[in-house]
Residue frames relative to the residue before (quaternion, step in Angstrom):
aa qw qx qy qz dx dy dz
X 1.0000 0.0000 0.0000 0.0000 0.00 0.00 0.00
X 0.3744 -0.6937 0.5539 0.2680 3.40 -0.85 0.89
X 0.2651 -0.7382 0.5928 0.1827 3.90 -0.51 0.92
X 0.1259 0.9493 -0.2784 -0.0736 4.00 0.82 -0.39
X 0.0940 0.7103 -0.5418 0.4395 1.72 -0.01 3.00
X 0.3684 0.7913 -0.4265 0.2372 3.04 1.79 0.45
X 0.7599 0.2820 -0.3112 0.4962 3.39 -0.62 1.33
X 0.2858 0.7353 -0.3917 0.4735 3.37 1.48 0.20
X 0.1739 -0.8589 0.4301 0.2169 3.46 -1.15 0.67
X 0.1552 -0.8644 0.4690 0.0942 3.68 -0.31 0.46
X 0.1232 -0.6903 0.7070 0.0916 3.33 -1.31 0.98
X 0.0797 -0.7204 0.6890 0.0037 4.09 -0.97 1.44
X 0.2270 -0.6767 0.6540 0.2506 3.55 -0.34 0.97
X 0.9099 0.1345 -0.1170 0.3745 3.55 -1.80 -0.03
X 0.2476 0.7510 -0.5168 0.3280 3.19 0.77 1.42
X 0.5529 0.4421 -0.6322 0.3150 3.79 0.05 0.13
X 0.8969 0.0424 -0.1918 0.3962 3.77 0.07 0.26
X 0.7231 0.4886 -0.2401 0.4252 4.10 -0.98 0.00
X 0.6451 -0.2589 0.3087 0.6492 3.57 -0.98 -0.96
X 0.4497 0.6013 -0.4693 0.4648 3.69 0.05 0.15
X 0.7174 0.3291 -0.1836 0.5859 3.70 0.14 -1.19
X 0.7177 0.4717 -0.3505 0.3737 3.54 0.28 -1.19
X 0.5267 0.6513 -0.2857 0.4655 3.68 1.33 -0.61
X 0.7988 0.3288 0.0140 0.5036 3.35 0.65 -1.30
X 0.4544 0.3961 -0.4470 0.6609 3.86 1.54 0.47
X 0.6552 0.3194 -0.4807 0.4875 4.13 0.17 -0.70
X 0.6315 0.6278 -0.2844 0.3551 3.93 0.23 -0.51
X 0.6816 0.1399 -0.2985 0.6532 3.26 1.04 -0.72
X 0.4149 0.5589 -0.5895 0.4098 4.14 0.40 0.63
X 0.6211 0.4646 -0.3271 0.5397 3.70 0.90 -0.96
X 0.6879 -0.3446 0.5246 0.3645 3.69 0.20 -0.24
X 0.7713 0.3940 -0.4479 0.2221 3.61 -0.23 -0.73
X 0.6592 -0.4860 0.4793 0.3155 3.86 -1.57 0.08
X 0.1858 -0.8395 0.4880 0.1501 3.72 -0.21 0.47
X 0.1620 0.5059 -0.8326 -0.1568 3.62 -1.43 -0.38
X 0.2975 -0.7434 0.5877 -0.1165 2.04 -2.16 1.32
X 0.0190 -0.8956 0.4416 -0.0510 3.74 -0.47 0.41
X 0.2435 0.7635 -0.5789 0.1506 3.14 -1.39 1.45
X 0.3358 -0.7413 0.4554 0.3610 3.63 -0.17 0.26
X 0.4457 0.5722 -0.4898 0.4838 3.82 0.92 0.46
X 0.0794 -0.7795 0.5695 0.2486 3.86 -0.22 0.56
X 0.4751 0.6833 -0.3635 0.4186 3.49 0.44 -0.42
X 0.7735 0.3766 -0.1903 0.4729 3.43 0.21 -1.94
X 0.6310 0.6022 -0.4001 0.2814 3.68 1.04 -1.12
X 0.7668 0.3836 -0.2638 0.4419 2.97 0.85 -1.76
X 0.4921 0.6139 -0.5251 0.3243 3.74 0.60 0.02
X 0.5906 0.6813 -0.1177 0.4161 3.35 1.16 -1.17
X 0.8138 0.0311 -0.0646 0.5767 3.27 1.40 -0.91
X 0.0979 0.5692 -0.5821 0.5723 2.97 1.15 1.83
X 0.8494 0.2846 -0.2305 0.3799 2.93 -0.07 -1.79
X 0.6381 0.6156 -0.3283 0.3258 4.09 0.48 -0.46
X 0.6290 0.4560 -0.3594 0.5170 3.30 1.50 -0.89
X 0.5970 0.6610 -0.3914 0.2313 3.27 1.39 -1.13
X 0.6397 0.5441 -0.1601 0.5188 3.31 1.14 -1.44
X 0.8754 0.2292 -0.0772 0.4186 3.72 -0.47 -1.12
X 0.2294 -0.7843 0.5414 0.1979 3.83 1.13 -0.39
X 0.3438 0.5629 -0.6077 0.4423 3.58 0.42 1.42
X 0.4855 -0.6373 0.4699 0.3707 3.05 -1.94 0.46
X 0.3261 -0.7973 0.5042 -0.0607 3.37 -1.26 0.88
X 0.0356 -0.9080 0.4172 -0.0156 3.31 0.26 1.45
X 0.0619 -0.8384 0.5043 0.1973 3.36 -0.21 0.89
X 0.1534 0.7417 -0.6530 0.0052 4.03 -1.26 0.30
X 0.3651 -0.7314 0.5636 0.1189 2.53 -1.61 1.44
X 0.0213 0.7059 -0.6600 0.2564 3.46 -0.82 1.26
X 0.0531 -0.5419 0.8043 0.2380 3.45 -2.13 0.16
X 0.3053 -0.8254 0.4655 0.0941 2.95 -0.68 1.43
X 0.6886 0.5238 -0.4635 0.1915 3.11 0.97 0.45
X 0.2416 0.7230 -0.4284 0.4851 3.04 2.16 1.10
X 0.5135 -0.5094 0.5241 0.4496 3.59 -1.43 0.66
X 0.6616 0.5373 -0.3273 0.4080 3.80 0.41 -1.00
X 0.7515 0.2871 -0.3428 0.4851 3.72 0.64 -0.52
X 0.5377 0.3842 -0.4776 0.5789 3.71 0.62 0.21
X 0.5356 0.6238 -0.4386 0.3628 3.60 0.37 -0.32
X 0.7004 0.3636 -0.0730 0.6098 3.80 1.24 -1.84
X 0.5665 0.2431 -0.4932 0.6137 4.25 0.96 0.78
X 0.7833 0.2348 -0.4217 0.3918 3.36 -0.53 -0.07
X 0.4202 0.5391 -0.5641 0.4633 3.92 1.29 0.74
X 0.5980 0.6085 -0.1985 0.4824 3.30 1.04 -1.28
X 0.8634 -0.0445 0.0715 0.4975 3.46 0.73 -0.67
X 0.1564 0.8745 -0.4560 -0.0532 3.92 0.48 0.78
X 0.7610 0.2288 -0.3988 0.4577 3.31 1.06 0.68
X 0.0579 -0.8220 0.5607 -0.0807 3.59 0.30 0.95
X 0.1802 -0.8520 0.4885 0.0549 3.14 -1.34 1.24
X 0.6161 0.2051 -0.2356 0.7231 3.38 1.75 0.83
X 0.1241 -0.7990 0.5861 -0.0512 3.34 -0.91 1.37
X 0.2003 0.7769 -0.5921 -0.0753 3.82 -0.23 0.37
X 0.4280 -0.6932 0.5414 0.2078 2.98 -1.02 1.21
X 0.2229 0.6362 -0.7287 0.1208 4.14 -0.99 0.39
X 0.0433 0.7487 -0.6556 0.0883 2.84 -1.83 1.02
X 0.4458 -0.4315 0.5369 0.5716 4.33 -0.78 0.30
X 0.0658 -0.4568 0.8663 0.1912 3.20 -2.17 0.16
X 0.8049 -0.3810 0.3942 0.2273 2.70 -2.45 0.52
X 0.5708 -0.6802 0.3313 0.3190 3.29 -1.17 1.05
X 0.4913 -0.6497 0.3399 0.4701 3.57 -0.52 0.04
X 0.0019 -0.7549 0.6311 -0.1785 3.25 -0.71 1.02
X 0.5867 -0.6711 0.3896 0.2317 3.16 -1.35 1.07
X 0.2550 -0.8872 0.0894 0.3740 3.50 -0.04 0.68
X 0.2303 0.7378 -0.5119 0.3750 3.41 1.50 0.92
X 0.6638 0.5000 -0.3304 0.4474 3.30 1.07 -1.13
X 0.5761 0.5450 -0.4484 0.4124 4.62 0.71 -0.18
X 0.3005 -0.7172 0.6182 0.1145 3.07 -1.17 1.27
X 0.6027 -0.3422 0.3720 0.6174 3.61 -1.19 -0.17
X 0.7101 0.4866 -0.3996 0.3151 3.97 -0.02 -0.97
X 0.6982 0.2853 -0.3981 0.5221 3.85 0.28 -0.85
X 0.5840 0.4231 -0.5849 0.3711 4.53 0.56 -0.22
X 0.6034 0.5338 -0.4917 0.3305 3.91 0.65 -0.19
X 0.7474 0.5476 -0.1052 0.3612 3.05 1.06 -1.63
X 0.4211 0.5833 -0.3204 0.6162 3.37 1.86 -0.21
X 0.7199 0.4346 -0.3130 0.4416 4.08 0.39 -1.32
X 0.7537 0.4904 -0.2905 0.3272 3.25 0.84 -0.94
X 0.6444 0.4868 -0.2459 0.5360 3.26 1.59 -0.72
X 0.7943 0.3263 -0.1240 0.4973 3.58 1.08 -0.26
X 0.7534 0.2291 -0.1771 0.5904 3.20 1.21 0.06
X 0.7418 0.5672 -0.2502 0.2559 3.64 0.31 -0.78
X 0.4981 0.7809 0.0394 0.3749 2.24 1.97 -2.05
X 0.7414 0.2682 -0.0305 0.6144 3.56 0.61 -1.21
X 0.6464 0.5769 -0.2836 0.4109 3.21 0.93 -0.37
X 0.6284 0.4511 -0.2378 0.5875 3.62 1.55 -1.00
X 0.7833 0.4750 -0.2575 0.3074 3.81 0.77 -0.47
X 0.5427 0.6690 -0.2322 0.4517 2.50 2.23 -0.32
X 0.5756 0.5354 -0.2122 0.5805 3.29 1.61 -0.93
X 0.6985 0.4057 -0.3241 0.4924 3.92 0.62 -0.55
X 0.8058 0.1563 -0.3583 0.4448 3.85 1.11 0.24
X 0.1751 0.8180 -0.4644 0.2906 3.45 1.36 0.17
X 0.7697 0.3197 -0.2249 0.5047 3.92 0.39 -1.38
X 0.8373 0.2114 -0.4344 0.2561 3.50 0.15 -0.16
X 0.5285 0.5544 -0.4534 0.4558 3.63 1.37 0.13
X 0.7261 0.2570 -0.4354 0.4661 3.81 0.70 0.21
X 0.4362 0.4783 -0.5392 0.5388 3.93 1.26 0.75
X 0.8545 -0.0649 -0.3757 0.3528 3.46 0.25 -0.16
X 0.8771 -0.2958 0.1949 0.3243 3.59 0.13 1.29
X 0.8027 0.0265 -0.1269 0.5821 3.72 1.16 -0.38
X 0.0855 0.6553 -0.7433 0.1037 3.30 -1.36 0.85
X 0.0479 -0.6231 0.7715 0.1197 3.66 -1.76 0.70
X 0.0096 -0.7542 0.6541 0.0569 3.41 -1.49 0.52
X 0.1438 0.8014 -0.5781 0.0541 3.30 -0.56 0.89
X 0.1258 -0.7468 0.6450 0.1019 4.05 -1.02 1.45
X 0.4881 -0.6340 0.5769 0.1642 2.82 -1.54 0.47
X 0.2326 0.8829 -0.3931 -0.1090 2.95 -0.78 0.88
X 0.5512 -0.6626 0.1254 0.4914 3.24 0.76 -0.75
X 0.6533 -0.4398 0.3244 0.5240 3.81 -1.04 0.33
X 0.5750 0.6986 -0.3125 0.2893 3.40 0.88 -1.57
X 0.6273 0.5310 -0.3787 0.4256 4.18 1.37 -0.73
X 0.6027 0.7144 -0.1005 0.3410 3.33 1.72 0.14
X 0.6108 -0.1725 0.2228 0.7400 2.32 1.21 -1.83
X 0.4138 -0.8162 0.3364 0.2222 3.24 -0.98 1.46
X 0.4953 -0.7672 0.3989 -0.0831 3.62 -1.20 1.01
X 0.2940 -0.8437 0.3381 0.2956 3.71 0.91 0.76
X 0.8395 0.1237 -0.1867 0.4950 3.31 -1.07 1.22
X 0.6187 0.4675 -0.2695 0.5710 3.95 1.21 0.15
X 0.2128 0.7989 -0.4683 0.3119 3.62 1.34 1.25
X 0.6581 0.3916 -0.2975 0.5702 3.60 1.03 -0.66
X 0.8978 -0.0093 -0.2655 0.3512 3.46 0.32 -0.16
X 0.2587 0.4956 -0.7142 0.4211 3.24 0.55 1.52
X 0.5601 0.6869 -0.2507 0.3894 3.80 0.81 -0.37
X 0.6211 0.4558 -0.1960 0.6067 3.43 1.10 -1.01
X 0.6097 0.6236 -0.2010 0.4461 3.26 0.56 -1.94
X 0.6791 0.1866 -0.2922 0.6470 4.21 0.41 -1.00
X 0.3805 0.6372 -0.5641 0.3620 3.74 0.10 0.08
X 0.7689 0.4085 -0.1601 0.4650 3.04 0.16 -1.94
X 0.5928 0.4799 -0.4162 0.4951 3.94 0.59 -1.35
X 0.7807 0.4555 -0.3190 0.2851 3.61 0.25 -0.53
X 0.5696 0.6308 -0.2558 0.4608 3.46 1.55 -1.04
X 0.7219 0.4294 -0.1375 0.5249 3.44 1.13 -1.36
X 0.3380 0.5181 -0.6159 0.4879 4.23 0.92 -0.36
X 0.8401 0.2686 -0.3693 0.2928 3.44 -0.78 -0.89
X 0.6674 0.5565 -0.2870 0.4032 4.06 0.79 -1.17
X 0.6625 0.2376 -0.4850 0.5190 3.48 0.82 -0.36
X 0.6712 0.3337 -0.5919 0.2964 3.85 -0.30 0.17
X 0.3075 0.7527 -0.4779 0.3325 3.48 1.13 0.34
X 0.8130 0.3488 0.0128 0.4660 3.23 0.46 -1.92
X 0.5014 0.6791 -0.4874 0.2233 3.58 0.96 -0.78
X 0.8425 0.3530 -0.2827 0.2927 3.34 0.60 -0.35
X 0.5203 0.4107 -0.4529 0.5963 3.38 1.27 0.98
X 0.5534 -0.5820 0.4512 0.3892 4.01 0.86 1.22
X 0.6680 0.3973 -0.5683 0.2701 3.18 -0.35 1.42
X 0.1711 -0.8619 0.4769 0.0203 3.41 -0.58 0.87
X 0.3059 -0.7702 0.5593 0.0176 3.74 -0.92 1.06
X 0.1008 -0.9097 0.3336 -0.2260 3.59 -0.58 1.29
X 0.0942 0.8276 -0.5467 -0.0860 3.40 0.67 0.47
X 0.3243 -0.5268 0.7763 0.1213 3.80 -1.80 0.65
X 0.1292 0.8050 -0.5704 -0.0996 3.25 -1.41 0.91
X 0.4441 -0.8239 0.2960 0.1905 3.19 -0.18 1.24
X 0.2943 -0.7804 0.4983 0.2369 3.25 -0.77 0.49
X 0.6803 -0.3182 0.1847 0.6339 3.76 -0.34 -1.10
X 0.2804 0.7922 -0.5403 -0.0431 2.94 -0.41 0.78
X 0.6112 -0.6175 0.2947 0.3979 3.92 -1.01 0.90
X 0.1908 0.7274 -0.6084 0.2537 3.22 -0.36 1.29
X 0.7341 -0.4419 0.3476 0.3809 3.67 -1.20 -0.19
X 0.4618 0.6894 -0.2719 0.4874 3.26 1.79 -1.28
X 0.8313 0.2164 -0.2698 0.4350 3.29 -0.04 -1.80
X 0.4651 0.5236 -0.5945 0.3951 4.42 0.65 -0.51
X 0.7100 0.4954 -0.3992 0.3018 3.70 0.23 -0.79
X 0.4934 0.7388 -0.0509 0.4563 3.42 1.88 -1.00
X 0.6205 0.4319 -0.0877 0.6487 3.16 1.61 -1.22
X 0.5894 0.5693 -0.4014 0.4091 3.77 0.62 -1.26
X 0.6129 0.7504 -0.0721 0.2367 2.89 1.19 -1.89
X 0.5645 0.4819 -0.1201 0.6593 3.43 1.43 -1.96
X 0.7342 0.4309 -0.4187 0.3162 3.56 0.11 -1.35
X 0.6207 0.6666 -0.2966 0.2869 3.62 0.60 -1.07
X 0.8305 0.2609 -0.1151 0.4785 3.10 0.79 -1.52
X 0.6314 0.4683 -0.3982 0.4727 3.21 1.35 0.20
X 0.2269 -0.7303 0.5699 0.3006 3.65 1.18 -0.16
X 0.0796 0.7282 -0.5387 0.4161 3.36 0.50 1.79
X 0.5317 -0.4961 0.6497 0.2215 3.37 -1.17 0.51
X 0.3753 -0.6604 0.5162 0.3955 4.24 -0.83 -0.12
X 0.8125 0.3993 -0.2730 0.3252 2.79 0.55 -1.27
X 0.3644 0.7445 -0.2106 0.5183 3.67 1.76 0.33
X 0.6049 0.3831 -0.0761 0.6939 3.52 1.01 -1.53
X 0.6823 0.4462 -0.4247 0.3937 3.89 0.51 -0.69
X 0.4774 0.7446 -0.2457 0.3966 3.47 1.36 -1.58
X 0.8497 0.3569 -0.1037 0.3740 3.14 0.01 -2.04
X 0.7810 0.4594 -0.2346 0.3519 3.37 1.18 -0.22
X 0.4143 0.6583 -0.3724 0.5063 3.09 1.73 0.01
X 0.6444 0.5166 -0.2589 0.5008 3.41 0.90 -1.85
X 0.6212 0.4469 -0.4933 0.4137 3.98 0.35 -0.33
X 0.7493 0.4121 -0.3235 0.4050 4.03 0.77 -0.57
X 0.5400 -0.7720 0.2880 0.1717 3.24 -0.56 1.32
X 0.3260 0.6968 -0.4317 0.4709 3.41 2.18 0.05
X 0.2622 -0.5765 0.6448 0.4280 3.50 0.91 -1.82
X 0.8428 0.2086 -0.1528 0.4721 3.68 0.33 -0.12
X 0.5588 -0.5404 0.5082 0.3707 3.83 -1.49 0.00
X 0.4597 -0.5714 0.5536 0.3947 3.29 -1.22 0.68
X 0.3653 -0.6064 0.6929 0.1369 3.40 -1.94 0.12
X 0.5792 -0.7622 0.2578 0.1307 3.25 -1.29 1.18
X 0.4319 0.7175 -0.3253 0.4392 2.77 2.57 0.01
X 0.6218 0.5725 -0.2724 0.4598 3.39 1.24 -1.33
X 0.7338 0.5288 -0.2459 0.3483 3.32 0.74 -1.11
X 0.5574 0.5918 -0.2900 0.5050 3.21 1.71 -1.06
X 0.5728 0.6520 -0.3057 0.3917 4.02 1.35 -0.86
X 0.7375 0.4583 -0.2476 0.4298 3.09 0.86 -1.26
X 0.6337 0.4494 -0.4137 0.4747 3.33 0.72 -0.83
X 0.3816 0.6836 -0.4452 0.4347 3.90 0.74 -0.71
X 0.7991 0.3227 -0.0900 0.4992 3.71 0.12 -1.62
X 0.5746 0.5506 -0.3766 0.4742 3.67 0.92 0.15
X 0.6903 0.4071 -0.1685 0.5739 3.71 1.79 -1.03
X 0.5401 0.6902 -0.3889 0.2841 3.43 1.37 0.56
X 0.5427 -0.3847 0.5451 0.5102 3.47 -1.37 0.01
X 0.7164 0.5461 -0.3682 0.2301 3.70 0.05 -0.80
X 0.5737 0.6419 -0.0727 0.5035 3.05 2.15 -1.19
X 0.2595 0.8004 -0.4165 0.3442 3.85 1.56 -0.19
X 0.7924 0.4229 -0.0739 0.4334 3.81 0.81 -0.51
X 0.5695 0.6638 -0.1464 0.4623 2.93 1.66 -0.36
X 0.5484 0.6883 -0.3841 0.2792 3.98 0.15 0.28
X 0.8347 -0.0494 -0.3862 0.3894 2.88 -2.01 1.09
X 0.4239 0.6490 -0.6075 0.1735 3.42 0.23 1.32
X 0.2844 -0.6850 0.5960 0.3077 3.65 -1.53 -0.26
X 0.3289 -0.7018 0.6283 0.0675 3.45 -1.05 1.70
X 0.1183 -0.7400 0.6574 0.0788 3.29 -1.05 1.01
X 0.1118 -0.7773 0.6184 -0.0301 3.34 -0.97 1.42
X 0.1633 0.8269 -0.4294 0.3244 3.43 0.38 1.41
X 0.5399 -0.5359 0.5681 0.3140 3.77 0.68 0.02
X 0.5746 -0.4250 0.4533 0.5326 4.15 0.48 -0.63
X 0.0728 0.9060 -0.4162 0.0260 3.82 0.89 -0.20
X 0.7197 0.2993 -0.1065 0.6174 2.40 0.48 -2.23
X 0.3943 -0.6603 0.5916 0.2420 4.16 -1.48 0.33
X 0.5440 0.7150 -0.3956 0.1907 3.50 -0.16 1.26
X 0.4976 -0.6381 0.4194 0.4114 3.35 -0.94 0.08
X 0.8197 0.2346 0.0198 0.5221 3.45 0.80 -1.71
């Protein structure tokens, strides 16, 4: 399916590796121009090596944490009029939630909630002056259903779903649309850390804790960061024009509902 956005520009924050990358490879398949971003130089520029290699778009890379005023400052240098923003960012390790001081519940909001929230506001006016804008954050199944030791930023995460319900019906009618993706398990770095996590406190084996959790998703398997990177693709489409302030669950059937 042509998505036609080829030539479109896109800023994917935390893209040199995970659903990040996987977000920004389906994007530059559609055609569009990326910036990228990761604070791993190495991993970044591998990342956009490998994107120009494949799809022959241009491919900014910048190192930044973007959930610093100064690293959003050096993507939207890189790119001040973007016409597809996806917001991704680390959340806070998992940690029990006796164990969060006041410092990591700030540093969680800001990385999960503020974050997207300031970049959203610095491209908001010119994608609804000229008529198209796609936003899509990442966030996570966990704003759903809750997830052991992932209390601070399943927190932030419904923050944000809340902050933005109202802003995308704000904008919907100058063609821009806001979106959140929520991931389930999928096989990234995130969820191995997720697993370490399970093993430990269960005094599990890994590859056991890996086993038993797969077998709970009714797919039978973990999602992958390519699929995940698709969907969001079809969220930055012309086709996708109709589509706003929802939350895609990408879970295999995970979560157990109807509505």
């Amino acid at each position: 399916m042509d998505l036609g956005i080829s030539g479109k520009n896109a800023i994917v924050c935390a893209s040199s590796r995970g659903l990040g990358k996987g977000c920004a490879m389906a994007l530059a398949e559609a055609g569009c121009n990326v910036v990228i971003n990761g604070r791993d130089a190495t991993a970044l520029e591998a990342t956009a090596a490998e994107i120009r290699q494949r799809f022959k778009v241009t491919v900014t890379a910048v190192i930044a944490d973007v959930s610093t005023l100064e690293g959003q400052e050096k993507l939207l240098k890189a790119c001040p009029q973007p016409d597809i923003l996806v917001n991704n960012n680390g959340g806070p390790p998992r940690k029990d939630y006796t164990e969060i001081d006041r410092d990591a519940m700030v540093q969680g909001v800001v990385q999960n909630m503020v974050t997207p929230i300031e970049l959203i506001q610095a491209v908001l006016p010119g994608m609804q002056e000229r008529g198209f804008g796609r936003i899509v954050n990442v966030t996570s199944m966990s704003v759903k259903m809750p997830i052991q030791g992932l209390d601070l930023s399943s927190g932030a995460r419904a923050g944000l779903t809340a902050f933005l319900a109202g802003v995308s019906r704000q904008v919907a009618g100058n063609g821009v649309t806001i979106n959140n993706i929520l991931p389930g398990k999928i096989d990234t770095d995130r969820l191995s850390g997720g697993m370490d996590y399970l093993a430990k406190v269960s005094n599990k084996p890994l590859e056991d804790v890996r086993a038993e959790q797969a077998a709970e998703i009714p797919a039978g398997r973990f999602g992958t960061a390519e699929e995940f990177g698709q969907t969001c693709a079809f969220l930055c489409s012309v086709h996708a024009g109709y589509l706003t302030g929802q939350n895609i669950l990408l879970d295999g059937g995970l979560y157990p509902a109807a509505f």
